[in-house]
MITOR-620960 format. One record per atom (N, C-alpha, C, O): residue in three letters; y, x, z. Coordinates in pm, whole numbers, plus 50000, padded with zeros to 5 digits. Each point is the difference from the previous one (the first is absolute). Example, Ala and Ser with C-alpha at 12.3 -4.5 7.8 and 13.67 -1.06 7.14 Angstrom:
2
ALA494315131950780
ALA501194991150000
ALA501205009050000
ALA499985010450066
SER501074986149862
SER501195008250006
SER501094992350073
SER501115005150017
//
This chain:
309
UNK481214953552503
UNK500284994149868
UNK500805009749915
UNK501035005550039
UNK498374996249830
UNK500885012049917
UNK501204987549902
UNK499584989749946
UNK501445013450052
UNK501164995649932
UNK500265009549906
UNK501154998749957
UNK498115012649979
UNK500485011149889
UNK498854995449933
UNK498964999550065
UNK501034996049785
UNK498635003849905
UNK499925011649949
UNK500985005549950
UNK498184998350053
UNK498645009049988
UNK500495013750122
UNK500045012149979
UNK500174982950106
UNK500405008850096
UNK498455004750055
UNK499064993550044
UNK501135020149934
UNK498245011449986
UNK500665013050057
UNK499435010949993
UNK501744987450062
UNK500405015750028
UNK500185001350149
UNK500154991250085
UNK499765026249930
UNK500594995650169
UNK500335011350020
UNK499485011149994
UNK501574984150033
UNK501915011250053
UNK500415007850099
UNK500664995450093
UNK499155011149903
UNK500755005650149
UNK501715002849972
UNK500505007649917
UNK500064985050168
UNK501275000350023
UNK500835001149868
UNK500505011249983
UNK499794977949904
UNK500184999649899
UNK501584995150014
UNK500524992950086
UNK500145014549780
UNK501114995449996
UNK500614988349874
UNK499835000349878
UNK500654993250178
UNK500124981649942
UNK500934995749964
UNK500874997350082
UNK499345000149766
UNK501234990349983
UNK499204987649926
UNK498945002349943
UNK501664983250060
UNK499864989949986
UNK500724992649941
UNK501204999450028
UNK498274993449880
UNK501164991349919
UNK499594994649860
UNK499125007049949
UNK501344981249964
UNK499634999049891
UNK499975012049914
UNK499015004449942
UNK502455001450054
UNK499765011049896
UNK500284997549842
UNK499855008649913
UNK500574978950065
UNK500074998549886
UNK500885007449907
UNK501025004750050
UNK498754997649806
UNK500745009749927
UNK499875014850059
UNK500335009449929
UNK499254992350186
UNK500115014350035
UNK501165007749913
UNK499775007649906
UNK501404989250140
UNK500955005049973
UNK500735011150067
UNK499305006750076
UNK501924996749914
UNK500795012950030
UNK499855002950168
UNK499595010550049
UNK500894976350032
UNK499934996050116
UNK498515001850106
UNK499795003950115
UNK499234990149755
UNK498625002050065
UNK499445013650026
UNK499475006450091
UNK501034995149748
UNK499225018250041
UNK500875011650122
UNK499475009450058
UNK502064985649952
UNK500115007550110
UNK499395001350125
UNK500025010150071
UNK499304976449960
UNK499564994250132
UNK498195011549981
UNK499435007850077
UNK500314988249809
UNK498555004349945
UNK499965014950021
UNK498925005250032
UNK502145002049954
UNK499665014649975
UNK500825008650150
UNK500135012350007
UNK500224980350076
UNK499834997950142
UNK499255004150057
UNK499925010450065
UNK498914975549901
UNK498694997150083
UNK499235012849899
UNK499445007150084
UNK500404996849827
UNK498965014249983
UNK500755011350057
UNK499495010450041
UNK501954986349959
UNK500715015650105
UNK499034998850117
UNK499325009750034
UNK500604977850030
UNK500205003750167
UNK498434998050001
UNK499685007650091
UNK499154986749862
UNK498635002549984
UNK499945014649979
UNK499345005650088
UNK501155002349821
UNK499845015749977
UNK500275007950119
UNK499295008450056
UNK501984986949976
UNK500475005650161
UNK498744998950108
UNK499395009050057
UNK500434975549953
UNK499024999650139
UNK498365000849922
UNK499044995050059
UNK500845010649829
UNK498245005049961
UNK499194986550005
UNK498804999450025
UNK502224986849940
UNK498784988250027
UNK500484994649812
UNK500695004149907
UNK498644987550117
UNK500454986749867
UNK500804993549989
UNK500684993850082
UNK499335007149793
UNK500984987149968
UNK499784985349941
UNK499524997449890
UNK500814996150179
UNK499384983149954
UNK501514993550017
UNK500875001950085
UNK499034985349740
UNK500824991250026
UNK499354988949969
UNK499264998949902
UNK501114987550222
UNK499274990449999
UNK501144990849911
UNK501215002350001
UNK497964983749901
UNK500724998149926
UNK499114985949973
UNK499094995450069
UNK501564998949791
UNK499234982349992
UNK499485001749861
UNK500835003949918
UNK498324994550051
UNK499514994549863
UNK500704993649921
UNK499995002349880
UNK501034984950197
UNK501034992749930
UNK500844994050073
UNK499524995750105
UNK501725002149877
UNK501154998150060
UNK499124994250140
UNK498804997850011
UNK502375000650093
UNK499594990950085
UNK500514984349972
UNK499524989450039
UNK501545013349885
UNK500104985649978
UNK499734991649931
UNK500634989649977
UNK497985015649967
UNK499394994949936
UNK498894991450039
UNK499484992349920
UNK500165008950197
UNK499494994650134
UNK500634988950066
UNK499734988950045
UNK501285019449940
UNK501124990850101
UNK500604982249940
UNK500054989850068
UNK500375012349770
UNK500144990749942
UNK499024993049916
UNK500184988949950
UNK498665018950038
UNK498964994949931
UNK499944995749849
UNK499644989949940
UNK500975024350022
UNK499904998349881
UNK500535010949908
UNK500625009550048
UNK499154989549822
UNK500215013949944
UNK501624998849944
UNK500524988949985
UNK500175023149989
UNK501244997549916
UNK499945016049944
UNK499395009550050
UNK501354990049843
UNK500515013649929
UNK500855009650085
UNK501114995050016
UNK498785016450044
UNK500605006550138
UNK499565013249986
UNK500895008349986
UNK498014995550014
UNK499215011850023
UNK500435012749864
UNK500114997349880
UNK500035013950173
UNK500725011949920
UNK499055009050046
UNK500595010950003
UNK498184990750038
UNK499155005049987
UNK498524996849996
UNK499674996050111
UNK499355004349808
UNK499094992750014
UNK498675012350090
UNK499845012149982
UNK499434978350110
UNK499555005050108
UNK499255016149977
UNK499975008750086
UNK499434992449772
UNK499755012250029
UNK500175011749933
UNK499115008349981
UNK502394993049971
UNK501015001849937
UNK500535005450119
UNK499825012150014
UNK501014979850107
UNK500105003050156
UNK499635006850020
UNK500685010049978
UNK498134992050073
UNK499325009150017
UNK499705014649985
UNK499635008350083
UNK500634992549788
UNK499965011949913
UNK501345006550073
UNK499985009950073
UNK501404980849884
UNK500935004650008
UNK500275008650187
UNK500435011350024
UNK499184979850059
UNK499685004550151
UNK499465010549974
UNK500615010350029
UNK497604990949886
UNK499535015850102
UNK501155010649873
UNK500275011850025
UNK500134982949879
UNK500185011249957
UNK501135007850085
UNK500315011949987
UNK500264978150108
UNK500945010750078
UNK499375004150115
UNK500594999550108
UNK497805006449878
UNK499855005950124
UNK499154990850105
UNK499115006150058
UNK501054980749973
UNK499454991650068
UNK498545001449978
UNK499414998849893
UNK500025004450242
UNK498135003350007
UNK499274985049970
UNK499144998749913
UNK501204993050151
UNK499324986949984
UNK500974985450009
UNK500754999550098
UNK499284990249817
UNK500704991449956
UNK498774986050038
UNK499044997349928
UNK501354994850209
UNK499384990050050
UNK500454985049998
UNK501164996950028
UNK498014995249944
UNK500654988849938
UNK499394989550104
UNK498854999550042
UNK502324991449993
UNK499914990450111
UNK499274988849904
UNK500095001449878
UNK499114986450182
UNK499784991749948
UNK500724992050064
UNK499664997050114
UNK501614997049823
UNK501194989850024
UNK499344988349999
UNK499814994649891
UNK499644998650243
UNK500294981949949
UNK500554999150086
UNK500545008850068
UNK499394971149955
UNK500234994050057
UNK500365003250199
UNK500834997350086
UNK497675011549892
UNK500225001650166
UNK501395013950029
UNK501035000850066
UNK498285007149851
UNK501275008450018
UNK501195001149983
UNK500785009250026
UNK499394977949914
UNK501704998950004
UNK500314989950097
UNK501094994449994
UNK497955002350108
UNK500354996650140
UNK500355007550118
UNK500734997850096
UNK498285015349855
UNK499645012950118
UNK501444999650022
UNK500804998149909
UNK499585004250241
UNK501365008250070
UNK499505009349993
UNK498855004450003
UNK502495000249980
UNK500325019549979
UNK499175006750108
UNK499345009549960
UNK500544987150187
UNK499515008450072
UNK498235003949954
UNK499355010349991
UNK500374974449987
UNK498355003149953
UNK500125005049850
UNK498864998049956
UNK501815006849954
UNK499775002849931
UNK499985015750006
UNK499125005049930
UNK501655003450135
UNK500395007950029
UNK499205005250130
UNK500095012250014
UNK499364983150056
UNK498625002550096
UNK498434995949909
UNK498985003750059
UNK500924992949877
UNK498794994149944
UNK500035007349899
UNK498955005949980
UNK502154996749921
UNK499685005049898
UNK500265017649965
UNK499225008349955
UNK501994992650081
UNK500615014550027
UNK499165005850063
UNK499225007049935
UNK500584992150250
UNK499685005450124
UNK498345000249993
UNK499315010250000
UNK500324978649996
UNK498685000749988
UNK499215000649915
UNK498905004350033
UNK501324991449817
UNK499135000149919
UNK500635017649899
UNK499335006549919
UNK501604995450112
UNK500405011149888
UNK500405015450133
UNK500095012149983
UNK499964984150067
UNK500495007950213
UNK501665012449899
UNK500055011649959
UNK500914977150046
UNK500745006049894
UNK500935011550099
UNK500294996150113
UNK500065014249857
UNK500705006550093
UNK501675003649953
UNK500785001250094
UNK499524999749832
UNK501024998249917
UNK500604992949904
UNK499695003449886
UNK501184986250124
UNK500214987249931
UNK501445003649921
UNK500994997650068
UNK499255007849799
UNK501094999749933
UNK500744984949952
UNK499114993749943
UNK501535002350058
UNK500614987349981
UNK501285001049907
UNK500835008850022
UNK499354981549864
UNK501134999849973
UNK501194991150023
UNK499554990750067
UNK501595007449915
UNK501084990450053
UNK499824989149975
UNK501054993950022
UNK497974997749933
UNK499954983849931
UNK498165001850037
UNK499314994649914
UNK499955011850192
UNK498724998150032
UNK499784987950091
UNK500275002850117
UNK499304983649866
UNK499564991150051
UNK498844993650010
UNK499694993549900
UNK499465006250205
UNK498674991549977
UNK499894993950108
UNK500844999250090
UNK498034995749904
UNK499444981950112
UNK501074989049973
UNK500934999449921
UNK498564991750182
UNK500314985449959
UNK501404998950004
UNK500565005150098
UNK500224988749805
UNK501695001650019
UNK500295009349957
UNK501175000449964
UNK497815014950012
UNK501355014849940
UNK499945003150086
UNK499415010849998
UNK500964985350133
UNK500295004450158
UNK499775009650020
UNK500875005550067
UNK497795004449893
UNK499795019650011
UNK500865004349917
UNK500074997749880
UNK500665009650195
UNK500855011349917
UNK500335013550082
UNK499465001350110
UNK501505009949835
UNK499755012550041
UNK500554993850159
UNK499565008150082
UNK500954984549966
UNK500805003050162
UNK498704992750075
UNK499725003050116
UNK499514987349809
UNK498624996750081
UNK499055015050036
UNK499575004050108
UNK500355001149776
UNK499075011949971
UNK500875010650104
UNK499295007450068
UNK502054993849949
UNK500575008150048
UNK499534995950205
UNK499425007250082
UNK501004982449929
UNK499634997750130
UNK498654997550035
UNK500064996450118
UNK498715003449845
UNK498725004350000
UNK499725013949983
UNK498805002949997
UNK501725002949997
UNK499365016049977
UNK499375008850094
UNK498975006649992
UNK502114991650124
UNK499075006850104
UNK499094987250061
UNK499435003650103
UNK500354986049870
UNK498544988850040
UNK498975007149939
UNK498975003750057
UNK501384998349802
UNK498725002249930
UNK499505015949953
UNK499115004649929
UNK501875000250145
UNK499745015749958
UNK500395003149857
UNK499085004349930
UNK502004994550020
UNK500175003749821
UNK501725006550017
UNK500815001750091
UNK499144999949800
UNK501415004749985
UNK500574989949879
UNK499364991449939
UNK501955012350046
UNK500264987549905
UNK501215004849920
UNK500755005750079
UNK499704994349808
UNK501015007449903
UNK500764992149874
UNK499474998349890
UNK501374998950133
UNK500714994549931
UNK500535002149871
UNK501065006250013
UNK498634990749831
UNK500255007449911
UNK501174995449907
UNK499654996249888
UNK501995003650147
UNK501034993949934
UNK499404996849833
UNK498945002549943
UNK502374990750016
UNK499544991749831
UNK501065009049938
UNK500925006050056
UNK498734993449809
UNK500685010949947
UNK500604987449919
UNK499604988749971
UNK501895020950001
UNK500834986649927
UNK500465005849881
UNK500185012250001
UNK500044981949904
UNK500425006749859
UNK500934982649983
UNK499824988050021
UNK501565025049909
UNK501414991350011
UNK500504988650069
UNK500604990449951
UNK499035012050197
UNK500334991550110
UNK498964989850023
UNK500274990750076
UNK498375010149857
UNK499474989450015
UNK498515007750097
UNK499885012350004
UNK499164978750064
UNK498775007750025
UNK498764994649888
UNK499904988949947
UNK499435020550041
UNK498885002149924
UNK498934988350034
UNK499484999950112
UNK500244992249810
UNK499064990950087
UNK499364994449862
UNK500475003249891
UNK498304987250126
UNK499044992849935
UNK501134992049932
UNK500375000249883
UNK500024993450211
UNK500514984249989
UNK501395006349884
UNK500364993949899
UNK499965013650129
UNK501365004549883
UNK499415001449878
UNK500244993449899
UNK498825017050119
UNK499355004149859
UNK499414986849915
UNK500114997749880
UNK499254994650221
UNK500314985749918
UNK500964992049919
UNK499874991849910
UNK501195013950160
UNK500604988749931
UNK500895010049890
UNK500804995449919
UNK498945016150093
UNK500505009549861
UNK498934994249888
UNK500274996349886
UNK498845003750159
UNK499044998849865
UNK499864986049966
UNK499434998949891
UNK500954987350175
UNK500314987249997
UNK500984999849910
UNK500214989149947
UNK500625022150013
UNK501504996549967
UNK499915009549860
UNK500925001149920
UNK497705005750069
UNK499795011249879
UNK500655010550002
UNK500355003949888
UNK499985003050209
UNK500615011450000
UNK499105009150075
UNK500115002250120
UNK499075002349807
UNK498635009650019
UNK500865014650026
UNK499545005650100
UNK501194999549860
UNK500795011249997
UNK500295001550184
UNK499505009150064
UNK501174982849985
UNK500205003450132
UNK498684996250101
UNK499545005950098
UNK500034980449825
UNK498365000350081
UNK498995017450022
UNK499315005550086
UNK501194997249780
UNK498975010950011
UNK500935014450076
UNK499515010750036
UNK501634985849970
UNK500665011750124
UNK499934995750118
UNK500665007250075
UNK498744982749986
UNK499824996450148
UNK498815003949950
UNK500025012349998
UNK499174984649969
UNK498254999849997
UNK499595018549969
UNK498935005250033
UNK502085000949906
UNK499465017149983
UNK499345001349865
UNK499835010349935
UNK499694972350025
UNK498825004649851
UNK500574984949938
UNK500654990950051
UNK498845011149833
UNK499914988049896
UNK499514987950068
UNK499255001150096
UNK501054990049870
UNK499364985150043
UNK498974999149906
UNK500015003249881
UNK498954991250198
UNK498304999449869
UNK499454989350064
UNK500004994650111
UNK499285003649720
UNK499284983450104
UNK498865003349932
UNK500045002249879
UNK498724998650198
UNK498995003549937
UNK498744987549949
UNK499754991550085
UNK499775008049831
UNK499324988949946
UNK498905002049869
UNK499605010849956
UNK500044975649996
UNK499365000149911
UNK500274996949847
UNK500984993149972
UNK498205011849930
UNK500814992549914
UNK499554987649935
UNK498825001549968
UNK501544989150006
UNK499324986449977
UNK500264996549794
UNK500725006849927
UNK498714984750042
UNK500014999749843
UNK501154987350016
UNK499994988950055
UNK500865017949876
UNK501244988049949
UNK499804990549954
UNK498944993850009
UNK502495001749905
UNK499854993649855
UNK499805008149853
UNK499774997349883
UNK500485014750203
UNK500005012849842
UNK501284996349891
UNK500065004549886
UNK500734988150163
UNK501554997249943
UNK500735008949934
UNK500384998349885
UNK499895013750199
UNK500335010050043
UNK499745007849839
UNK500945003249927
UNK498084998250051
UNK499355007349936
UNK500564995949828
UNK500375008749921
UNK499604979750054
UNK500224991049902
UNK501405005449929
UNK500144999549878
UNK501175006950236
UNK501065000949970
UNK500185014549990
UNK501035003849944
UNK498055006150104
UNK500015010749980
UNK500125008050155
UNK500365011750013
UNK499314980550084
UNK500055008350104
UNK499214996150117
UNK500374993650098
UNK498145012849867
UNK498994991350056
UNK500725006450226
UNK500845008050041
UNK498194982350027
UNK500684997350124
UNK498485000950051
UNK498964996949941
UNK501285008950201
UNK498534996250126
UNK500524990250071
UNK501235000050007
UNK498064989950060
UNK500804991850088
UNK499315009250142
UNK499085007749974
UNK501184991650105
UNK499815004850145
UNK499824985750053
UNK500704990149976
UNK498085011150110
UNK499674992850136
UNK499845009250115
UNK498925005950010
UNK502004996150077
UNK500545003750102
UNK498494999950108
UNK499184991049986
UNK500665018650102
UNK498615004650061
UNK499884985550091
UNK499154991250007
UNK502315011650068
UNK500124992050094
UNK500684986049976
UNK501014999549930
UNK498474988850128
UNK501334988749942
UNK501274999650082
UNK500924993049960
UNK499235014950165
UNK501045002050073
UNK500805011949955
UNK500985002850068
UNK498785003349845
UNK501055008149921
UNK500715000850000
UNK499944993349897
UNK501365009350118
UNK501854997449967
UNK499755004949852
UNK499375010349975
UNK501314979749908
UNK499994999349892
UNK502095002749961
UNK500824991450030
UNK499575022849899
UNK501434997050005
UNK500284988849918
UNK499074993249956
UNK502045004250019
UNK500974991749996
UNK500094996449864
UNK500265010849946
UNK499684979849958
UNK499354994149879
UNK501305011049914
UNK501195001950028
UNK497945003649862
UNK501345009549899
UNK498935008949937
UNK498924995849959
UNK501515017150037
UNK499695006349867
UNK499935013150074
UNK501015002950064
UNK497995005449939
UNK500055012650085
UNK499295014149934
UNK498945000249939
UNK501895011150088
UNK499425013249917
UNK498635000750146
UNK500104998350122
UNK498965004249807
UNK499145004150090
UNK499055011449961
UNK499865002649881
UNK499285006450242
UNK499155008149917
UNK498244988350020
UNK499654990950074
UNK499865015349835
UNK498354993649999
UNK499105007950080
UNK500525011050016
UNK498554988550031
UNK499115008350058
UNK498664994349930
UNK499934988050024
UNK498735017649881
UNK498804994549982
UNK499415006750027
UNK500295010049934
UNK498914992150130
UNK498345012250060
UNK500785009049976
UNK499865007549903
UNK501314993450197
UNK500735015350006
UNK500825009449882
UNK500175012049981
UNK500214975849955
UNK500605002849901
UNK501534993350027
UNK500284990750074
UNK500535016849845
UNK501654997250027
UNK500394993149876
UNK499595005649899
UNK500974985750086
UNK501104997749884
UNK500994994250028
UNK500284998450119
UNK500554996849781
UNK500864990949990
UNK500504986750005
UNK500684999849897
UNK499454988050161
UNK500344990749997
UNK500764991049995
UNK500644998550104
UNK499664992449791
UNK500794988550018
UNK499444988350082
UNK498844996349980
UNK502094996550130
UNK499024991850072
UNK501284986750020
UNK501155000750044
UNK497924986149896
UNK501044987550009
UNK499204994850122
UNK498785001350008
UNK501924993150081
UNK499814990550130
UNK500304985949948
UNK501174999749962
UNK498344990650026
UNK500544985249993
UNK499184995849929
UNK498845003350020
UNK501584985949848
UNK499524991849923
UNK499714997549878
UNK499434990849941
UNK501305023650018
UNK499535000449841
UNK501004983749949
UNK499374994149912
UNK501395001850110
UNK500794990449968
UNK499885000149821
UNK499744988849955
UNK500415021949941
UNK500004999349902
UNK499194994349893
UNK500104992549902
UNK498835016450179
UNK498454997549943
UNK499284994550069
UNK498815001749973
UNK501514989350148
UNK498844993850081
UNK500744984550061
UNK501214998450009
UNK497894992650022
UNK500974988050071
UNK499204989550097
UNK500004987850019
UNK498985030050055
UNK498884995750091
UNK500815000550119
UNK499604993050093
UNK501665015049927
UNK500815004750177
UNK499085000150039
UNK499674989650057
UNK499375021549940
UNK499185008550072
UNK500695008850024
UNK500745001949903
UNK499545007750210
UNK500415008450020
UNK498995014849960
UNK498855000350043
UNK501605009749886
UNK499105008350010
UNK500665015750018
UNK501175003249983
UNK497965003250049
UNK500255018149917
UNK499725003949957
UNK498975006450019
UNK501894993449854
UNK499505008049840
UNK500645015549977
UNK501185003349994
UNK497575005149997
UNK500825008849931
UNK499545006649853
UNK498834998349965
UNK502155009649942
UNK499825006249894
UNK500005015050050
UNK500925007650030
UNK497604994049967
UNK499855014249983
UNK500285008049873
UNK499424997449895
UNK501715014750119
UNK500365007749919
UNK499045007549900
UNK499145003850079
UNK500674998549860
UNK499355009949906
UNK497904992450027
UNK499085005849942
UNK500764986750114
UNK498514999850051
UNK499804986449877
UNK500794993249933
UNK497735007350082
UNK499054991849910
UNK499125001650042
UNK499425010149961
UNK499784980150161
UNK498684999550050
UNK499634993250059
UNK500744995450087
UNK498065000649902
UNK499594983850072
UNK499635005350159
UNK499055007250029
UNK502104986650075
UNK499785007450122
UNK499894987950096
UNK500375001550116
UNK498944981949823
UNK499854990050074
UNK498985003250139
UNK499105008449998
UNK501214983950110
UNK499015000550092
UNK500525015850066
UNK499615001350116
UNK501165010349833
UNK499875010250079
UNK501165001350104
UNK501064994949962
UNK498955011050164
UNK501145000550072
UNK501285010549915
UNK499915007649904
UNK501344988250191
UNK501274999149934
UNK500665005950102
UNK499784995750113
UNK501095014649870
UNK501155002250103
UNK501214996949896
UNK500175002249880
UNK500374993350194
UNK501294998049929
UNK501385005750097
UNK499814997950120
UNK501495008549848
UNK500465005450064
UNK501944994649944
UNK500144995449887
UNK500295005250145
UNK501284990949990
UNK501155011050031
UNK500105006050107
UNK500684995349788
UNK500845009049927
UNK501434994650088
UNK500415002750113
UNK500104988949782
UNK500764995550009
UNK499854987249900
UNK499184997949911
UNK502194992350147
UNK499884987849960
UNK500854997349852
UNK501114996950042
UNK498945002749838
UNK501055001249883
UNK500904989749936
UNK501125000949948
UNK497994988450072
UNK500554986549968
UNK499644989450052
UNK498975002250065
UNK501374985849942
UNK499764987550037
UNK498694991849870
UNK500015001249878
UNK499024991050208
UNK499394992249862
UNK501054989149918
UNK500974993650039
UNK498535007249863
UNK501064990549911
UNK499054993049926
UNK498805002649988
UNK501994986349952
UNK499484991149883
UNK500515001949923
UNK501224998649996
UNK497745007549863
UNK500814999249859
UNK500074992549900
UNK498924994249987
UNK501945002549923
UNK500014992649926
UNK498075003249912
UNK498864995750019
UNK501515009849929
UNK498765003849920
UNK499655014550036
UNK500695007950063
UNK497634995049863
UNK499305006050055
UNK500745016849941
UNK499985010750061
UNK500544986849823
UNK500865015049948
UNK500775006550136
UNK499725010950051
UNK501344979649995
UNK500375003050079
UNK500075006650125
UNK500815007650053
UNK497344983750005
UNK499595003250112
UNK499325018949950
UNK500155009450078
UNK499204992149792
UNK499955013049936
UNK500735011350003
UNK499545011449997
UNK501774985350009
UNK501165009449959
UNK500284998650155
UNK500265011650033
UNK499814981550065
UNK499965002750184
UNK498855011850016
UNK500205012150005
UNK498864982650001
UNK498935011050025
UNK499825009949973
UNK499605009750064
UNK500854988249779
UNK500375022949957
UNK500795006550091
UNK499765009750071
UNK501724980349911
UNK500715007050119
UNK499285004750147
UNK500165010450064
UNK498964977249967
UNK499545005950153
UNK499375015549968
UNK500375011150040
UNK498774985849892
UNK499195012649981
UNK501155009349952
UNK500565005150097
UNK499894998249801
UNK500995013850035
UNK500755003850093
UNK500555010950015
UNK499494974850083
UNK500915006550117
UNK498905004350110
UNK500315008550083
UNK499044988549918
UNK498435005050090
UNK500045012349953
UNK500215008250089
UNK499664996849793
UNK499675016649934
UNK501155009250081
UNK499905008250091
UNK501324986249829
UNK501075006150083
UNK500415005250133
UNK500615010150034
UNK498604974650064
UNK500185004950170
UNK498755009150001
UNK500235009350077
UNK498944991349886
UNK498845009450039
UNK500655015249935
UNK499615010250059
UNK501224991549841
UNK499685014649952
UNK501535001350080
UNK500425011549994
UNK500274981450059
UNK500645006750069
UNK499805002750119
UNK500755008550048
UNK498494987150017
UNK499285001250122
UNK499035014249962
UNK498924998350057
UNK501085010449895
UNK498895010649990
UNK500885009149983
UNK499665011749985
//
């Protein structure tokens, strides 16, 4: 029985790390650029096995806002450090029954014949979590592998992890999100046709629909961001929330005012990339008001960018 989709390859003595991977952050890529050291060393491959989508998304049955990388986005970010092939478990039901031993004989040993298993300090799989590096450690000479332990890197007493970087960007502080993470926070998407509100007051807006609906969306406010369109860079103002001023749907959305642009870019994909966070959303009395906010955003957007160069 194959437990990898589209598993078409075949390995000789491959070297393996495992894990969600999410954000592929500071922490990950140390573990990542490891496993292409020690593949280069022993002349084999490099494969990291990984999920399409959380596991606990399986687990609780159901979707929530969480995810800081969307799946093939991941991806990218993995081979670009080197990683030969990036294999994706199909997570259900049954496999979040599997015990560690059959997962790790069935899936590792036999279906992938893994010979080198890099691991990092928070690596857990099968039923309960229960596999981790001291399982993997006391199997080694059973199964013929070696096994390597890859410490967490900590920045100002804390360790580098998914679950932190969450809750930086829960709290809108993209600035330190994006110093655990190495890059900008981006949510990549589509762009959908508004109310065209925006436009009326002098500062027309894209709304973004997010690729994925498990997205991590930051934290409702006002954010310098850059734009990305068919490989193009600009400028962005970007509101998170409700448009409270001009709207009294509490829809939540993401609007942004692209700088200097004028172009009908509905329906096309969107990177969006997250600066920093500048203000809180507000309600204004009247719409002048909410006018004379927004200039400000935008000159202070100009400002962090030309000092940043």
């Amino acid at each position: 029985m194959k437990y990898l989709k589209k598993q078409k390859y075949s390995f000789s003595k491959p070297v393996i790390a495992m894990g969600t991977f999410d954000g592929v952050h500071l922490g990950h890529i140390k573990l990542l650029n490891r496993v292409v050291e020690k593949a280069i060393e022993k002349n084999t491959k490099s494969i990291v096995i990984t999920y399409y989508h959380h596991p606990l998304e399986t687990i609780h049955k159901k979707t929530f806002p969480y995810l800081l990388t969307e799946r093939d986005r991941k991806e990218k970010l993995i081979k670009d450090c080197g990683i030969d092939y990036v294999l994706y478990l199909d997570f259900d039901e049954f496999m979040a029954q599997m015990q560690p031993e059959d997962f790790l004989k069935k899936i590792l040993i036999d279906e992938i014949g893994a010979q080198d298993l890099i691991v990092g300090y928070d690596t857990h799989f099968g039923n309960s979590r229960e596999g981790n590096y001291e399982f993997l450690k006391e199997r080694a000479s059973i199964y013929n592998y070696s096994i390597e332990l890859i410490e967490p890197i900590k920045m100002d007493n804390h360790i580098i992890s998914s679950s932190l970087i969450r809750d930086y960007i829960r709290e809108g502080d993209m600035q330190y999100a994006s110093k655990l993470l190495g890059r900008n926070y981006s949510i990549h998407g589509t762009i959908n046709q508004g109310q065209k509100i925006g436009r009326k007051i002098g500062f027309p807006t894209i709304n973004l629909q997010p690729h994925d609906d498990n997205k991590l969306v930051p934290a409702i406010g006002v954010y310098i961001c850059e734009v990305l369109v068919e490989g193009r860079k600009y400028l962005g103002v970007t509101n998170i929330g409700y448009s409270p001023t001009l709207k009294t749907t509490r829809i939540k959305e993401i609007e942004t005012h692209i700088l200097d642009f004028n172009e009908d870019i509905y329906n096309k994909n969107v990177k969006l990339c997250f600066s920093k966070k500048i203000r809180d959303e507000l309600f204004f009395q009247n719409k002048n008001e909410l006018i004379v906010a927004i200039n400000k955003d935008v000159q202070t957007t100009r400002e962090f960018f030309k000092r940043s160069e």
